[in-house]
TISEMAR-15372 format. One line per 3 residues: number of its first residue (from 1); for each residue z, y, x of C-alpha. Coordinates in nm, 4 decimals, decimal comma, m for minus. Layout:
N
NUM> Z/Y/X ~ ...
This chain:
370
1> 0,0000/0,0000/0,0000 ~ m0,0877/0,3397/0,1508 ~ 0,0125/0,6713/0,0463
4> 0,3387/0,8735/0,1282 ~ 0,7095/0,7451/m0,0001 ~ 1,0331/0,6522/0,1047
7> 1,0284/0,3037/0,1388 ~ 1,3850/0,2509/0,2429 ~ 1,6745/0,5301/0,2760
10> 2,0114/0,5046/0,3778 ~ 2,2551/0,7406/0,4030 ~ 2,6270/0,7410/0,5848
13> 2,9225/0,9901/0,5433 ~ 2,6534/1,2545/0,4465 ~ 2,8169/1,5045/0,1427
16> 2,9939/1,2550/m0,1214 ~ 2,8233/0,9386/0,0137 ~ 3,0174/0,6924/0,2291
19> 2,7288/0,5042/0,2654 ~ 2,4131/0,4616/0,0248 ~ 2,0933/0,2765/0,0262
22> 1,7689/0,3339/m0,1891 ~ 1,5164/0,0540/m0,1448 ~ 1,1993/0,2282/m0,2907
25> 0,8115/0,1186/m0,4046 ~ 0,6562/0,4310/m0,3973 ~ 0,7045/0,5278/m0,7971
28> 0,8993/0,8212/m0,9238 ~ 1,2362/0,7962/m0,9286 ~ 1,4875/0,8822/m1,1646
31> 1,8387/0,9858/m1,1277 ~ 2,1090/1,0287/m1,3425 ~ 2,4683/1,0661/m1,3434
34> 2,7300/1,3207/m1,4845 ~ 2,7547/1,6600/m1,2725 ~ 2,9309/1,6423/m0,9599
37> 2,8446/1,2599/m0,8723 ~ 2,6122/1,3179/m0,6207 ~ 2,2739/1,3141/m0,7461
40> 2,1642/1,6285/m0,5699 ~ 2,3262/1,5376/m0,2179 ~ 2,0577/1,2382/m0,2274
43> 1,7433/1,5195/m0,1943 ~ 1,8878/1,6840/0,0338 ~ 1,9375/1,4234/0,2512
46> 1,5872/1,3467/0,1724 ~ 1,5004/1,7262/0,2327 ~ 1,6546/1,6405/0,5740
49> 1,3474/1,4297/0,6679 ~ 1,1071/1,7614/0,6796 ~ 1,1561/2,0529/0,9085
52> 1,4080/2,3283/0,8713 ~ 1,8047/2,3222/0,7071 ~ 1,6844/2,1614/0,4026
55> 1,7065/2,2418/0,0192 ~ 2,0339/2,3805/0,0325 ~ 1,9558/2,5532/0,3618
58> 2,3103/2,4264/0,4757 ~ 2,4633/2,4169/0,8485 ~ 2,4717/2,0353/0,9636
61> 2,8387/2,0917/0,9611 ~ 2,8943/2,1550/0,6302 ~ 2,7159/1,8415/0,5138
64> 2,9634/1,5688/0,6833 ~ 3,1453/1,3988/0,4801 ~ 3,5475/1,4806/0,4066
67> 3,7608/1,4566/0,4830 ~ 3,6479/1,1892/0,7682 ~ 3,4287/1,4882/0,8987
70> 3,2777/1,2089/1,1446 ~ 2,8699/1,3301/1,1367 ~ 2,6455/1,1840/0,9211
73> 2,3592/1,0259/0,9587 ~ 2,0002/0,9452/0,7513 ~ 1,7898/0,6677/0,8001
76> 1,4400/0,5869/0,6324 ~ 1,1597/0,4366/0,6254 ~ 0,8332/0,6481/0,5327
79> 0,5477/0,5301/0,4433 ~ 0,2443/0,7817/0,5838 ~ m0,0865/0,7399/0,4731
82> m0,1853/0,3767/0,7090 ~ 0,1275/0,4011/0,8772 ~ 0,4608/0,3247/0,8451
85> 0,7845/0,4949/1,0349 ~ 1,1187/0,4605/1,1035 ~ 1,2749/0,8152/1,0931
88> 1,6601/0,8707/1,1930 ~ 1,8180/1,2641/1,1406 ~ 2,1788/1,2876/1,2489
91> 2,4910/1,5229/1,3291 ~ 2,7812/1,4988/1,5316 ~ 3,0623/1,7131/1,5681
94> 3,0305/1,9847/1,8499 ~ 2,6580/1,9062/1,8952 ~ 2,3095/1,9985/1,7075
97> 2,1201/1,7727/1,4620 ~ 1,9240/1,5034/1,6323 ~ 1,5738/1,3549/1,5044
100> 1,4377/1,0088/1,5964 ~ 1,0959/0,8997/1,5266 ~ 1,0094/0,5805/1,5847
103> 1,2947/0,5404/1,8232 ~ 1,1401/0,8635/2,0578 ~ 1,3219/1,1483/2,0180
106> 1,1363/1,4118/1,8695 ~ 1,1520/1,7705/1,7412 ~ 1,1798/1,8839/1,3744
109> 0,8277/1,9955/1,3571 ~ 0,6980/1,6482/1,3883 ~ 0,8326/1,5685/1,0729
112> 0,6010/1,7906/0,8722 ~ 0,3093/1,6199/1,0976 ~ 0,4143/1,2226/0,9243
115> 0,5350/1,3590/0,6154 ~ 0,4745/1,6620/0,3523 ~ 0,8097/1,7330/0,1024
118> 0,8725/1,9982/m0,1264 ~ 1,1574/2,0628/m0,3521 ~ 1,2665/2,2717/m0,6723
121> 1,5883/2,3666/m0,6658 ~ 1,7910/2,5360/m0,9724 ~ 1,8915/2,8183/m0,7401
124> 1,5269/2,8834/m0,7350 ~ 1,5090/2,9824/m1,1178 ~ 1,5773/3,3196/m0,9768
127> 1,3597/3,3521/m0,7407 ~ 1,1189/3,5999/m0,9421 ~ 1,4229/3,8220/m1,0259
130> 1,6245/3,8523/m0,7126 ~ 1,5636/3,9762/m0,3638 ~ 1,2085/3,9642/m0,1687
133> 1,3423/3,7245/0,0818 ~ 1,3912/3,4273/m0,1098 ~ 0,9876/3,4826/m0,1952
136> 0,8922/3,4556/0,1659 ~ 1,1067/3,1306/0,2157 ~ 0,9518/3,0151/m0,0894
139> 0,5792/3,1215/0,0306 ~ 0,6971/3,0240/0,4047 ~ 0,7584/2,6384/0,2685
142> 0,4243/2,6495/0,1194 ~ 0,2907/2,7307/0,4148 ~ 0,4525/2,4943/0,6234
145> 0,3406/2,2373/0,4321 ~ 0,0267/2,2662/0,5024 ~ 0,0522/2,3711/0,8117
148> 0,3681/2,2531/1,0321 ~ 0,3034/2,4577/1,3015 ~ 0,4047/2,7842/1,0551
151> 0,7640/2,6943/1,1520 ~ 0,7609/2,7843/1,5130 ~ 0,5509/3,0652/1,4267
154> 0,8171/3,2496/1,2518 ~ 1,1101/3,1479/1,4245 ~ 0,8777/3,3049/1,7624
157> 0,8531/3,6273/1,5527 ~ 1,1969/3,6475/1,4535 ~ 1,3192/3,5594/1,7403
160> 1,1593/3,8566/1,9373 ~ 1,2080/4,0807/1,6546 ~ 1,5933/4,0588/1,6827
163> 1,5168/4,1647/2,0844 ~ 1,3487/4,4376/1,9627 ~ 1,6080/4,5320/1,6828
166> 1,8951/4,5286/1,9505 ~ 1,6810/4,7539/2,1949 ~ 1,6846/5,0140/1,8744
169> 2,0356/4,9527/1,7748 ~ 2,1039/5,0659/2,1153 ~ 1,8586/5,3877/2,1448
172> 1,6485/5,2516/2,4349 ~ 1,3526/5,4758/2,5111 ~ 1,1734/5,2897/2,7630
175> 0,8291/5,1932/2,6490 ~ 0,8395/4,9051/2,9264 ~ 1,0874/4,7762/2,7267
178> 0,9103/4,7680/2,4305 ~ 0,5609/4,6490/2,5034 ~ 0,6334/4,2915/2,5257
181> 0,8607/4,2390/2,2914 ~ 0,5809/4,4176/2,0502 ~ 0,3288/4,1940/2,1752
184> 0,4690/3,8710/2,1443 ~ 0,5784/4,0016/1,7330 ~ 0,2506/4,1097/1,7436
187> 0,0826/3,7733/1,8305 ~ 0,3112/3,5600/1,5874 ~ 0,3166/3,7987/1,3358
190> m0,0948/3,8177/1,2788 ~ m0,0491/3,4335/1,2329 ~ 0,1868/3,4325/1,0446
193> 0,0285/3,6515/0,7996 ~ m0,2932/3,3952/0,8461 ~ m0,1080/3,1207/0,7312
196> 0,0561/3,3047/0,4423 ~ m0,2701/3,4056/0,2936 ~ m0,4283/3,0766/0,3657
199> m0,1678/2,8918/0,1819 ~ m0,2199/3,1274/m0,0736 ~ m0,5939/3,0537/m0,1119
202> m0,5005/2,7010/m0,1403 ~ m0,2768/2,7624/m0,4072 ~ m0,5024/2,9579/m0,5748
205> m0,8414/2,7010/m0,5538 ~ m0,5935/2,4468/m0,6382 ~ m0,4895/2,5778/m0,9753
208> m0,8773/2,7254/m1,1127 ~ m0,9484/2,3430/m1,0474 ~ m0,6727/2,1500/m1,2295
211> m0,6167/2,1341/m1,5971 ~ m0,2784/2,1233/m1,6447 ~ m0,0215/2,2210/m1,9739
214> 0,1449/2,4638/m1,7335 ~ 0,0670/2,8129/m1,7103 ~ m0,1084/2,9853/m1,4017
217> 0,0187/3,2026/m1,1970 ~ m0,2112/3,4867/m0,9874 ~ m0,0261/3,5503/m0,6606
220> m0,0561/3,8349/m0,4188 ~ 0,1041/3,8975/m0,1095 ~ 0,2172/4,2526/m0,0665
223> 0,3834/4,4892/0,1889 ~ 0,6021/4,8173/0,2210 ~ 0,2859/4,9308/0,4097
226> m0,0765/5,0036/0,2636 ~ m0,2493/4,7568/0,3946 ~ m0,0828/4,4923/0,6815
229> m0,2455/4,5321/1,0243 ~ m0,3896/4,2125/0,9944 ~ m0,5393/4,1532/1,3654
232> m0,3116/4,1170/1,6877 ~ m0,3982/4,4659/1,8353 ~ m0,3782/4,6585/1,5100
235> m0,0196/4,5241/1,4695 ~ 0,1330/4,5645/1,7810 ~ 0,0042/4,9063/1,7731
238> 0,1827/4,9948/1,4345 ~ 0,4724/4,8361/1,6278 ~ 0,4655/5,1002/1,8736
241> 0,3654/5,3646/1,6177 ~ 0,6989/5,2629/1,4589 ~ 0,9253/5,2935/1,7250
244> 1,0816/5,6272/1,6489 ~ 1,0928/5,5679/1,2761 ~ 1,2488/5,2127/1,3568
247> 1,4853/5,3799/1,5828 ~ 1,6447/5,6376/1,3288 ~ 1,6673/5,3031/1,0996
250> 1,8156/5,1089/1,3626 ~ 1,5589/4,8185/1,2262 ~ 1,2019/4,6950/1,2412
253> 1,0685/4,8688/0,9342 ~ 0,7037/4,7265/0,9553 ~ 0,5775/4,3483/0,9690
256> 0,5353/4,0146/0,7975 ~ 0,9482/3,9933/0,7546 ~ 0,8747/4,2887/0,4899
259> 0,6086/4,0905/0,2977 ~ 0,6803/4,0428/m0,0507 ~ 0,5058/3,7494/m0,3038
262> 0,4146/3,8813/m0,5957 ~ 0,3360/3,6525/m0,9383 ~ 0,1640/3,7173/m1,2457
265> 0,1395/3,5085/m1,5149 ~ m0,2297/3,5238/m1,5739 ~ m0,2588/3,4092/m1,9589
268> 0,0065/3,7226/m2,0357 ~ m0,1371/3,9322/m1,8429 ~ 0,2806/3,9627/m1,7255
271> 0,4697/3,9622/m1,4150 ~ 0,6890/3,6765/m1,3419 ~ 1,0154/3,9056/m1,3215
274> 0,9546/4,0510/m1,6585 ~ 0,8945/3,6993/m1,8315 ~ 1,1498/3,4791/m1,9826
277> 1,3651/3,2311/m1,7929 ~ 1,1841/2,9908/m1,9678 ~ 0,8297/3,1053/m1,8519
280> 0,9895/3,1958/m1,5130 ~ 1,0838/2,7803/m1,4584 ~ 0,7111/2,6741/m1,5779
283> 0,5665/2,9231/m1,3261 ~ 0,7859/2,7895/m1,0980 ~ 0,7018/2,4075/m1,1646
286> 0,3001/2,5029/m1,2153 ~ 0,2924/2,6108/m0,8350 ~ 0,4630/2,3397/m0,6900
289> 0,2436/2,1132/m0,8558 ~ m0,0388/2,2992/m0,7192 ~ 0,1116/2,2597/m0,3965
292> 0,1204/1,9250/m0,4286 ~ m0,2350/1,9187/m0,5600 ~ m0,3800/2,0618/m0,2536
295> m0,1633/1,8568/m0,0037 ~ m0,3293/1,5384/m0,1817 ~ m0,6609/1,6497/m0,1113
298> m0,5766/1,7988/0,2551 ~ m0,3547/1,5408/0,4177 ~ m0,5229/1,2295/0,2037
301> m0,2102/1,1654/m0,0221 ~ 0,0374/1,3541/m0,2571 ~ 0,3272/1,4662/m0,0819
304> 0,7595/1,3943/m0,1974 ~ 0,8570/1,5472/m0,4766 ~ 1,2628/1,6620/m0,5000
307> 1,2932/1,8193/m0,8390 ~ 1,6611/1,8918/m0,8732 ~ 1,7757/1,9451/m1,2872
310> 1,3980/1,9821/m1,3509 ~ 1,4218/1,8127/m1,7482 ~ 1,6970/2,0335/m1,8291
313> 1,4938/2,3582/m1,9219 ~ 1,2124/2,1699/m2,1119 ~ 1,1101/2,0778/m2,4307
316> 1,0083/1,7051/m2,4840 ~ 0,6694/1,8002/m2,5117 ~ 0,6664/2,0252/m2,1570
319> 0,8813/1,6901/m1,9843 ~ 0,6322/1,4349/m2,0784 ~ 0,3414/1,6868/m1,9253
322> 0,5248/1,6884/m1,6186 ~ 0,5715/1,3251/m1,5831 ~ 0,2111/1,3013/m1,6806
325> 0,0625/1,5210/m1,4067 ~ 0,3339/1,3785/m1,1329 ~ 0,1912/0,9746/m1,1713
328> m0,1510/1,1348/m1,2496 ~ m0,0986/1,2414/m0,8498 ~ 0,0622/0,9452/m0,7166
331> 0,3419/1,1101/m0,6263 ~ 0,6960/0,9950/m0,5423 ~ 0,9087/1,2676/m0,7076
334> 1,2766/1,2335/m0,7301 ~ 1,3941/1,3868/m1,0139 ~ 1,7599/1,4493/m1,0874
337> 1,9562/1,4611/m1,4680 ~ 2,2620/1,4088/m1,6617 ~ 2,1414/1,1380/m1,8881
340> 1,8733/0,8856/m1,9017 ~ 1,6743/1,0191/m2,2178 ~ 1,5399/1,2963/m2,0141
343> 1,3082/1,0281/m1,8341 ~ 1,2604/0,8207/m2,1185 ~ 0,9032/0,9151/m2,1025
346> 0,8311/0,7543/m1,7697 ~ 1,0166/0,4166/m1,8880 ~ 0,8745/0,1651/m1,6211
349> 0,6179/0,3832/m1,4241 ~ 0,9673/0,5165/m1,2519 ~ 1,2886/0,3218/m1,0552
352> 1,6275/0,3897/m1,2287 ~ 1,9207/0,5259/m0,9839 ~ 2,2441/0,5382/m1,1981
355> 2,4792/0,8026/m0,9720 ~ 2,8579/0,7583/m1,0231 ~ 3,1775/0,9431/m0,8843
358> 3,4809/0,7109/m0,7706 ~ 3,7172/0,8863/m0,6397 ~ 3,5185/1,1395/m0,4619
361> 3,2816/0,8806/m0,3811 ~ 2,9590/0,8833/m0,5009 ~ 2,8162/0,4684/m0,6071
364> 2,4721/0,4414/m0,6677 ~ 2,3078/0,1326/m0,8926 ~ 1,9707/0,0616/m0,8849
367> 1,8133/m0,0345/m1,2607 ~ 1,8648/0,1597/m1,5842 ~ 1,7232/0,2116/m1,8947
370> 1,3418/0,1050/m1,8419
C-alpha cells in the first residue's frame, strides 16, 4: 500500500500518556473521549513528526509527562509514498529535542521532506479576528508544506533581524554595521515573500479546481508598505532607507515579518473578520482542504490530517461533506470529539480510538462504534 499514514505510533510519558500505541491502516481515524482525556495530546505528538514546536507551539519541556517529568519520547512508523520509515522525536531534561530517521540522526527539516502534516486547531477559530501574526504562522505552515526549506528561511531572517533590532535599540550609527545584517534580511526575506505568494497561488488554483460544499476564500497577502520590495536589492535598500525611521521606533518597521493574510469570502463578497464564527470555521476548514488538495497532486499523495474538535461547529449536513471530501483524498485525518455520533457518518471507512482518563492517565482502546 503506498500513500502517506502513520502506520504505527507510540508514545511514552508525553502530556497525559504513560505510554500509548496506535497501530494504523492508513484510514481516517476517529477519536473520542470526554474533555480532558487526552485526545488532543495524541496530534500533537503526531504534530511532533513535522518541523517546528508543533500544534500547540509548546516548549519540549512543557510536554513531559508529570509529575515523572522524565522526557518523552515518540516513535512511528510512516508510510511515504514507496517508502516506509522509522521516525523517533524525543526530549530529555536539560537538553534539546532530538530527531531520528531511520536510525541517522537528522534535523527537523527532513521531516517535512518524508512527510507533509497539517492541523486545525480550535485556537485557530480566531485567527481571522485577532492579531496579524497568527496569519503569517498560519500562511508560513502552508508554505512549509510545500516547501520545507521555508523553515530555515525564516528562522535566517529572523534571526538577523533581531541583530539588526539590537543595533537600533542601542542607537548605532555605523552603516558598516548595518550592511550585512541588511543583506542577509534582505536575501531571506525576498524568499520568503516567494514562497508566501507561491503557496498562495497554489491555494488559489487548488480551490477554482475542486468542487467542494465549502465556501471559497480569495486571499491576498498585504503589507504596512505600498507595495513589498519584492527583489533582493530593492529590499535591502528599503532596509537602509529605513534605518532612521527604524531607529526612532527602536524596531524593524519594514519586511515580510509585517505581512498580513488577508481573506475574503468570495460568494459574500465579505471579509473573513466581519463573517460569522460559523462562516469563519468553514473558511478555515475550506483552505486546509485545499492545502491538502494541492499537496496530493505535488508530492504524489494527500498529506496527515489533525483536525482537533472539527465536528463540533457543524451541522450534520456540513460533517458528512467533510468526511466526504477527506476519503475522496485518501487522506489519513485524525479527527478528535466528545462522542461517537459525530463520526457516525464515516462508520467503517474510519478506525475507532476510544480516549479515557484514569487517574490522570489517559487509556486508549482501539474499536468503537463502526
Amino acid at each position: 500500500m503506498t500513500g502517506l499514514f502513520l502506520r504505527n505510533l507510540t508514545l511514552s510519558h508525553f502530556r497525559s500518556h504513560h505510554r500509548a500505541e496506535l497501530k494504523l491502516d492508513g484510514r481516517p481515524v476517529a477519536i473520542f473521549g470526554p474533555n480532558g482525556a487526552g485526545k488532543t495530546n495524541i496530534l500533537e505528538a503526531i504534530s511532533m513528526l513535522s518541523p517546528g514546536r508543533g500544534l500547540r507551539r509548546a516548549k519540549a519541556d512543557e510536554m513531559v509527562r508529570k509529575p515523572e517529568a522524565l522526557g518523552w519520547k515518540i516513535s512511528a512508523e510512516l508510510q511515504s509514498l514507496h517508502l516506509l520509515h522509522e521516525v523517533e522525536t524525543w526530549f530529555e531534561p536539560g537538553s534539546t529535542r532530538q530527531l531520528r530517521i531511520d536510525g541517522k540522526a537528522a534535523p527537523q527539516v527532513a521531516l517535512g521532506r518524508i512527510a507533509r502534516i497539517l492541523w486545525l486547531v480550535p485556537i485557530m477559530d480566531r485567527l481571522w479576528s485577532e492579531g496579524a501574526d497568527g496569519r503569517r504562522r498560519f500562511l508560513d505552515r502552508i508554505a512549509m508544506s510545500f516547501e520545507p526549506a521555508h523553515a530555515d528561511v525564516v528562522l535566517s531572517y529572523e534571526k538577523a533581524m533581531r541583530e539588526r533590532n539590537r543595533l537600533l535599540k542601542d542607537q548605532v550609527r555605523d552603516a558598516h554595521w548595518y550592511g550585512a545584517l541588511e543583506g542577509q534580511m534582505a536575501r531571506a526575506g525576498s524568499q520568503v515573500h516567494a514562497y508566501r505568494q507561491e503557496a498562495l497561488s497554489q491555494l488559489a488554483f487548488a480551490q477554482a479546481r475542486a468542487e467542494t460544499a465549502f465556501p471559497t476564500a480569495d486571499l491576498v497577502l498585504t503589507h504596512p508598505e505600498d507595495a513589498f520590495p519584492e527583489s533582493v536589492v530593492a529590499l535591502q535598500e528599503a532596509f537602509a532607507a529605513s534605518r532612521s525611521r527604524d531607529m526612532a521606533a527602536g524596531r524593524t518597521l519594514i519586511g515580510p515579518h509585517r505581512a498580513d493574510l488577508v481573506a475574503t469570502y468570495v460568494a459574500k463578497n465579505m471579509l473573513a473578520r466581519d463573517c460569522s464564527t460559523g462562516e469563519q470555521k468553514a473558511l478555515l476548514i475550506s483552505l486546509i482542504l485545499a492545502n491538502a488538495r494541492a499537496l496530493a497532486s505535488e508530492f504524489g499523495a494527500a498529506p496527515i490530517l489533525l483536525l482537533d474538535e472539527v465536528a463540533a461547529h457543524l451541522d450534520k449536513a456540513r460533517r458528512e461533506a467533510l468526511y466526504d471530501e477527506i476519503c475522496s483524498l485518501g487522506a489519513q485525518a485524525f479527527m478528535t470529539g466528545t462522542g461517537p455520533e459525530l463520526f457516525a457518518a464515516l462508520g467503517d471507512k474510519a478506525a475507532w480510538v476510544e480516549v479515557s482518563d484514569q487517574d490522570g492517565n489517559s487509556k486508549i482502546e482501539i474499536g468503537g462504534p463502526q
